[in-house]
GUSE-812370 format. One record per residue (C-alpha): residue in three letters; x, z, y. Coordinates in steps of 0.5 Angstrom, whole numbers, padded with zeros to 4 digits, always signed. Layout:
N
alaXZY;...
end
This chain:
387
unk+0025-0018+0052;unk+0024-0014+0046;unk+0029-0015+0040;unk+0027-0014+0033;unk+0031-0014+0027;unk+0029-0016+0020;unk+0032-0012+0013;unk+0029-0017+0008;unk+0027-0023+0009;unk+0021-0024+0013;unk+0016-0031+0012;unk+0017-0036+0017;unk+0010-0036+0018;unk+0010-0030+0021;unk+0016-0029+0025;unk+0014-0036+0029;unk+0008-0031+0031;unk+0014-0028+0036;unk+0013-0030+0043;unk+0019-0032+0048;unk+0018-0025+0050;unk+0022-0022+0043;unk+0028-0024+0039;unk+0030-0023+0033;unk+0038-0020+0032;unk+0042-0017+0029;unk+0045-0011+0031;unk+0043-0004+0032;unk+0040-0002+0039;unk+0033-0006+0037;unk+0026-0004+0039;unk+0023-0007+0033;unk+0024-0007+0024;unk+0021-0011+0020;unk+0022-0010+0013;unk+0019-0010+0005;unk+0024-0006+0000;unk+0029-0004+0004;unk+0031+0003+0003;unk+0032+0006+0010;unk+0033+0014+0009;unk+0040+0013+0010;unk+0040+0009+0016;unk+0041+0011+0024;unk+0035+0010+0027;unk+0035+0008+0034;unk+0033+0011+0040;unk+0031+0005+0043;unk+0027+0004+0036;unk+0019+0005+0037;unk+0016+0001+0031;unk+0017+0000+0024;unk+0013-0006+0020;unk+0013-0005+0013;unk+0011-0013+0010;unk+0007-0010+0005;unk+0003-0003+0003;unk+0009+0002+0000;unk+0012+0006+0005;unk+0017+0010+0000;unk+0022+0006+0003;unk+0022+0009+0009;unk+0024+0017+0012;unk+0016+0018+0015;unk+0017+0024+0018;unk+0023+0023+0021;unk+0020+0017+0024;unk+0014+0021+0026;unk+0018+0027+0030;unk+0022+0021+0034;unk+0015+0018+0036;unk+0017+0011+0032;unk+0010+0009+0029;unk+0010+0006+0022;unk+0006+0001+0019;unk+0004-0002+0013;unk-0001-0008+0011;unk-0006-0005+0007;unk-0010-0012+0004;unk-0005-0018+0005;unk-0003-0018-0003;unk-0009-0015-0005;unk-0011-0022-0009;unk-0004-0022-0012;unk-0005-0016-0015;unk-0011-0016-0017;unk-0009-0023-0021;unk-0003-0020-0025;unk-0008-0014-0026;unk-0013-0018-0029;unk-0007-0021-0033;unk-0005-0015-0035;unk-0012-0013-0038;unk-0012-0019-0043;unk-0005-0018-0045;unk-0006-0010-0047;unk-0013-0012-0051;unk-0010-0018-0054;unk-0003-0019-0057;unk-0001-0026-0054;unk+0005-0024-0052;unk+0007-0022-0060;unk+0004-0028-0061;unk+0007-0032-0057;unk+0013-0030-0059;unk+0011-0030-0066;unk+0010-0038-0066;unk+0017-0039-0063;unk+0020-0037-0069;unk+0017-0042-0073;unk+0020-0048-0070;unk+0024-0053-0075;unk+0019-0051-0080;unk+0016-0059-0081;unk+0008-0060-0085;unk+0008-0051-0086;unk+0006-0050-0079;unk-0001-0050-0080;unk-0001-0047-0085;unk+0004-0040-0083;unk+0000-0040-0077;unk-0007-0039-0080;unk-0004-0035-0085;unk+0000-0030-0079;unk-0005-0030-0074;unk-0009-0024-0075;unk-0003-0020-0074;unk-0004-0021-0066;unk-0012-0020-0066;unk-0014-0016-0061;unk-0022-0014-0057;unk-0026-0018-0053;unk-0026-0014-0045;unk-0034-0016-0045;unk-0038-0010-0046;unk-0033-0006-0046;unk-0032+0000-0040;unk-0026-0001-0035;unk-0024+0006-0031;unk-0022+0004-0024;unk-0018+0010-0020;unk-0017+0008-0014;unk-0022+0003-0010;unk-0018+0001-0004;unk-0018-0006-0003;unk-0014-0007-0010;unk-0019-0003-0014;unk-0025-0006-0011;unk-0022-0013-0013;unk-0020-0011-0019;unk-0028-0007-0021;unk-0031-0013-0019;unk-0027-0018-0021;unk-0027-0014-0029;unk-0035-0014-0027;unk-0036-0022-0027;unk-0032-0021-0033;unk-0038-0017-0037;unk-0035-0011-0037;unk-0038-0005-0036;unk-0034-0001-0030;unk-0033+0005-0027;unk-0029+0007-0021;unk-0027+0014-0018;unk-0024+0015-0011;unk-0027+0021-0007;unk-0024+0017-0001;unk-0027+0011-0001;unk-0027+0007+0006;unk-0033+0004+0009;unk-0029-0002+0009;unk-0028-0002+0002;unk-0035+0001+0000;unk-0038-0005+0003;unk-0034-0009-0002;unk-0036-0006-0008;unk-0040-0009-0012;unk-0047-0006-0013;unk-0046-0006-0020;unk-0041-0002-0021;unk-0041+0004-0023;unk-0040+0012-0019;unk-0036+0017-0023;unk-0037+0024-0022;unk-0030+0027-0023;unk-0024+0023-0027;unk-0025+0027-0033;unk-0031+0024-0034;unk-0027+0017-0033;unk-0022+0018-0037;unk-0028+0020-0043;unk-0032+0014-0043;unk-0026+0008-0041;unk-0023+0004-0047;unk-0019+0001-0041;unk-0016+0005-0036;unk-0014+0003-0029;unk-0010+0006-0022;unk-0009+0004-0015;unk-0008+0010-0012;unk-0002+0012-0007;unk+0004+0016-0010;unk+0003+0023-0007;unk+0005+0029-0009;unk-0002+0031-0011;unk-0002+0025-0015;unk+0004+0024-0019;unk+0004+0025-0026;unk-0004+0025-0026;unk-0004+0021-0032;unk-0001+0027-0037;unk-0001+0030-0044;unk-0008+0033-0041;unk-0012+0028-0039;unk-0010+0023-0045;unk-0012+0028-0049;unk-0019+0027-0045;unk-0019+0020-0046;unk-0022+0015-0052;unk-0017+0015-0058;unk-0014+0007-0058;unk-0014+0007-0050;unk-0011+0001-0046;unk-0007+0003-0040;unk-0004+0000-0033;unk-0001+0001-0028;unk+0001-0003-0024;unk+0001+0002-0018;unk+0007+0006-0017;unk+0011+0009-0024;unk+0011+0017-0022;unk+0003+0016-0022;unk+0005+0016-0030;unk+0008+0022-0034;unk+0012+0017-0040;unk+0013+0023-0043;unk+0006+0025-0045;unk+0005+0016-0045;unk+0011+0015-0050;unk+0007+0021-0055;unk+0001+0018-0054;unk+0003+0011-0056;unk+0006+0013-0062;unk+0001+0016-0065;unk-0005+0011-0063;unk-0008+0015-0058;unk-0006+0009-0053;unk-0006+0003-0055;unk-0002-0001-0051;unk+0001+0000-0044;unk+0002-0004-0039;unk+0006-0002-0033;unk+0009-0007-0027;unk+0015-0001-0027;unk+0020-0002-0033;unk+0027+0002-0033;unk+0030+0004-0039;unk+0026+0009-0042;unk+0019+0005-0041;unk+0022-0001-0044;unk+0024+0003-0051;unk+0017+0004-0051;unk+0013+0003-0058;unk+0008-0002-0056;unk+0010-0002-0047;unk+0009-0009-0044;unk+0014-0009-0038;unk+0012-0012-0032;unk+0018-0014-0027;unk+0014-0011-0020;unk+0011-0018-0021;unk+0005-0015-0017;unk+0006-0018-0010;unk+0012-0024-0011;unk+0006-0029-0010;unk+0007-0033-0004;unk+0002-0033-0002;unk+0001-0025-0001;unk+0009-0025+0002;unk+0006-0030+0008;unk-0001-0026+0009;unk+0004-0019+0009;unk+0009-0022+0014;unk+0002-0025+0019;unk-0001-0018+0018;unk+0007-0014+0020;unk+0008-0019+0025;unk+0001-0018+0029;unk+0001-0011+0027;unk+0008-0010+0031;unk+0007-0014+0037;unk+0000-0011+0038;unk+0003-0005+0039;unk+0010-0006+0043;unk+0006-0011+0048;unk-0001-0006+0049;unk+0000+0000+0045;unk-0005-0001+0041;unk-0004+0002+0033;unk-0008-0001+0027;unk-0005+0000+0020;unk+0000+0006+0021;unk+0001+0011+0016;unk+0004+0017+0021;unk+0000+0015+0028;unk-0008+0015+0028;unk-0011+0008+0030;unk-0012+0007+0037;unk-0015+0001+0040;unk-0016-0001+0047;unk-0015-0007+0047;unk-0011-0012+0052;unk-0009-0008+0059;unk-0012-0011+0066;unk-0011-0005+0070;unk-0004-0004+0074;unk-0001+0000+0069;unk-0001+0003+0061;unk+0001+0009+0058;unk+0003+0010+0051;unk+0004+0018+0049;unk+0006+0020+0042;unk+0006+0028+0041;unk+0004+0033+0037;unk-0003+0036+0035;unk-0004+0041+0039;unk-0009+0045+0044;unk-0008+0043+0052;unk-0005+0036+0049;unk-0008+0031+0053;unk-0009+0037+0059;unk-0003+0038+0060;unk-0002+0030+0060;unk-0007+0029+0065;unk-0006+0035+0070;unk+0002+0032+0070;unk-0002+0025+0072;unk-0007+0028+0077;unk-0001+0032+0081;unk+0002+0025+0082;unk-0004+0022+0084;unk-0005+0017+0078;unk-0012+0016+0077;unk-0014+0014+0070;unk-0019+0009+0068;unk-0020+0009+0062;unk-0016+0013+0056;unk-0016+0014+0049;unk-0014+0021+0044;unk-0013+0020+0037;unk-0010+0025+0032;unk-0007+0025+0024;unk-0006+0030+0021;unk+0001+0033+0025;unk+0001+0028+0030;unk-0003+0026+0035;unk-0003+0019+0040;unk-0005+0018+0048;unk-0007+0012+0051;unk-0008+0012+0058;unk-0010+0006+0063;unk-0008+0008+0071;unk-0009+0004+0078;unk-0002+0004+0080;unk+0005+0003+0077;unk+0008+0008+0073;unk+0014+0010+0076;unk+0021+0013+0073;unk+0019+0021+0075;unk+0012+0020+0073;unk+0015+0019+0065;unk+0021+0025+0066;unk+0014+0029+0068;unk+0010+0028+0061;unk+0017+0027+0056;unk+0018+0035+0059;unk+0012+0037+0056;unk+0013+0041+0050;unk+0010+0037+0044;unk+0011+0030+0047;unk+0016+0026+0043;unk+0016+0018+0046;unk+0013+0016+0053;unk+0013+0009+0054;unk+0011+0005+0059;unk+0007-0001+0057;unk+0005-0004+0064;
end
């Protein structure tokens, strides 16, 4: 029986996914967490625990590398709340080109004001006027499966796109529209977009990638958002920027006390993903994701381990290994197994950056001795006995 905990609440839809062969408690000793926000730098993790499924993309909230050395492999579920986002996104570049929401608030005040309506709102509209997106150019930074919906999506709009990640995946590539357009370098980008867009993970080498210096590269009167993470934005360099006009408007998902003071800042509440329906898919995604690994091995979406498939396991036994990525690693793994006279069918070894995983199918059962052998391998950090 495998036991799971859940630190936020899970939609139904995919906790019933759990078989007999799981539940869900409460308590310490678990092998399983899901979670979406809930802030685990400070907890204790278990030595029983072996997974972590982040219901949706963000692992921020979670000690990654301390999870990598204790061999607890993390996944997230890149994709499930993409079309939410995207939505808001698309929202959000209408509101940072049109005033509606100055207008919106506008018209409010002319409540109890009879037969003049009319007459003041046609006499106060052009105070919110704002350009029409078609035929303008849309900056994308960042084409995972967010930014390919939001490139393609703006394209259908008539506007003009251009879209910039030197890592795209071929996942992504074969969603892209055709008809968008490669930037060379983000300089580039930043120089021809009157609309600016970033869907990129929060990472040192991309906090704070949009600064004094590559504002003062773009469009004067430029519209950003950010419906991304807050420290891929210098506010500093942003609040300036607004004020002298060189941006025009800002939109972020991320407001705290600084943005919100901000002249010209329309402030999201993290509404990205607070959709049903991409609560349920993050959940259906985190739930398969988890119970793939705990029930065969098998690794999909993880943000410390590499991939690794091999599918439901019809022999006598299955091994998983989590280890460091070292020389003589999957050696030393075999040659432990051959001395034994555990003869494997088939295995698999992947690696990511520091990190490395072994799975491994044999002919016969896989005894206690057999796993005290490979976990007194140095490197080694979990040995686990699947079947």
């Amino acid at each position: 029986m495998y036991k799971i905990k859940t630190l936020n609440n899970i939609a139904d839809e995919g906790l019933k996914l759990f078989d007999d062969k799981f539940q869900i408690v409460d308590e310490e000793k678990v092998n399983g967490i899901l979670l979406r926000s809930y802030k685990m730098h400070d907890m204790e993790l278990p030595n029983e625990l072996q997974v972590i499924g982040r219901a949706g993309a963000g692992v921020n909230n979670i000690p990654i590398e301390k999870c990598s050395e204790k061999g607890i492999v993390v996944f997230n579920t890149p994709g499930a709340n993409a079309n939410g986002v995207k939505e808001l996104v698309m929202a959000g570049l209408l509101l940072a080109s049109r005033d509606i929401i100055g207008a919106v608030d506008w018209a409010k005040t002319l409540v109890d004001k009879g037969e003049e309506v009319p007459k003041l709102v046609e006499g106060g509209k052009s105070n919110f006027a704002g350009p029409e997106v078609a035929g303008k150019t849309l900056g994308v930074i960042g084409l995972g499966a967010i930014g390919v919906l939001v490139a393609n999506t703006a394209k259908s709009l008539g506007m003009n796109v251009l879209g910039y990640d030197p890592f795209i995946s071929v996942e992504s590539a074969w969603g892209l529209s055709r008809s968008i357009q490669k930037a060379d370098n983000l300089d580039d980008l930043f120089m021809k977009a009157d609309y600016l867009t970033i869907h990129v993970p929060l990472m040192d080498a991309t906090k704070g990638m949009i600064n004094e210096e590559k504002i003062n590269l773009m469009k004067d009167g430029v519209r950003l958002l950010n419906f991304s993470r807050a420290g891929l934005c210098d506010d500093t360099a942003i609040e300036k920027a607004l004020e002298s006009g060189k941006v025009a408007r800002y939109v972020t998902d991320f407001p705290y006390d600084k943005v919100l003071n901000m002249k010209n800042t329309i402030c999201i509440p993290h509404l990205g993903a607070s959709t049903p329906e991409s609560e349920v898919n993050c959940a259906v995604m985190a739930v398969n994701e988890v119970k793939d690994y705990l029930e065969n091995g098998n690794i999909t979406n993880s943000v410390n381990y590499p991939d690794c498939y091999m599918g439901v396991c019809k022999v006598a036994g299955r091994i998983s290994v989590n280890h460091k990525n070292i020389p003589y690693m999957v050696s030393n793994i075999t040659t432990a197994l051959a001395d034994k006279n555990i003869n494997i069918v088939d295995m698999i070894n992947k690696s990511k950056k520091d990190w490395a995983y072994t799975l491994i199918d044999v002919e016969s059962e896989i005894t206690d001795d057999i796993v005290t052998e490979l976990e007194a391998i140095d490197g080694i950090v979990k040995v686990r006995v699947i079947k």
